[in-house]
N, C-alpha and C positions, 0 to 999 in steps of 0.2 A: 688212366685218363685224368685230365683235369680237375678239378672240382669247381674251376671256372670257367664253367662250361657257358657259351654263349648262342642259345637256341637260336635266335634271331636269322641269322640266314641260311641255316640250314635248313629250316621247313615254315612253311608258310606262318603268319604273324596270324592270321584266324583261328587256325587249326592249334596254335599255343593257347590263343585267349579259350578256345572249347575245352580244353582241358583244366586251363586254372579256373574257371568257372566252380570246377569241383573242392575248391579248398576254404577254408576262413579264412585267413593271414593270406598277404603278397607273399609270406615268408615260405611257407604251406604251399603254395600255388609254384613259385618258380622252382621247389624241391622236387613235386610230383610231377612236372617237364623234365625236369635235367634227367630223374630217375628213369621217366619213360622214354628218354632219347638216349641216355646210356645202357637203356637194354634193348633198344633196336638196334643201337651201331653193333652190339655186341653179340648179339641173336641172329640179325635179317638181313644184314649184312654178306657180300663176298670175304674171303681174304684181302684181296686185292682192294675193293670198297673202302673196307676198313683204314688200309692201309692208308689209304689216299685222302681221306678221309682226317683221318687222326694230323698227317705232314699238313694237309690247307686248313683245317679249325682250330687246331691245336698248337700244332708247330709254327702256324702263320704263313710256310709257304707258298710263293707263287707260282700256278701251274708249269710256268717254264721250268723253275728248280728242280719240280716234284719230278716230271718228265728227264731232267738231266738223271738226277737219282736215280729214277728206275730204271732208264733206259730205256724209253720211250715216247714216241711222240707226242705233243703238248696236247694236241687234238685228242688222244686215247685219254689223257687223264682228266681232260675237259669231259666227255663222253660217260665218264666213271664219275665223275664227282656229278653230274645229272641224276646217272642211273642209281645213284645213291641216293643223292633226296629224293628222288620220286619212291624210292622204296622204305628210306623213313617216312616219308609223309606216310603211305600207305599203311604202315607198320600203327603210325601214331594214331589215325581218322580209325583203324578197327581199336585202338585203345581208345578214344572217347565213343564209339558206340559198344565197346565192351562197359564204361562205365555210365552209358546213357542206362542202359538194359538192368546193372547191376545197383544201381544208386537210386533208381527213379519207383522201386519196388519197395 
């Protein structure tokens, strides 16, 4: 994957600032996002997720392309690229209450 990764609209702009909350440096902050969004695409993720996933944030494509590619209709990868962010947010909101629990001790 990238290393220029752009959290921004794959999971809510709160749920990034709750996390970088946790660091000194901006530098610090947007390393421990990308880290914890690179191990949920890579963890909590489907196959398919991933997939679709990696072709619209990374690859830049648009859901019509992605859908030509896979052979699929545009609605399925619309659908998928939802079911995605609602599962990294979720994946990332139990990692800022794993570090609410583990930092605040």
């Amino acid at each position: 994957m990238s290393e220029h990764l752009k959290v921004g609209p794959i999971v809510d702009r709160q749920l990034v600032r709750e996390i970088m909350g946790y660091a000194a440096s901006n530098h610090t902050r947007l390393e421990i996002v990308r880290e914890a969004l690179r191990e949920a695409i890579a963890n909590e993720l489907t196959p398919r997720q991933r997939e679709v996933v990696t072709m619209y944030y990374f690859e830049r494509l648009r859901e019509v392309e992605i859908a030509r590619r896979l052979q699929v209709n545009p609605s399925t990868v619309c659908r998928t690229l939802q079911r995605a962010r609602e599962s990294l947010e979720h994946s990332l909101r139990f990692y800022v209450e794993f570090l609410n629990r583990n930092l605040d001790d």
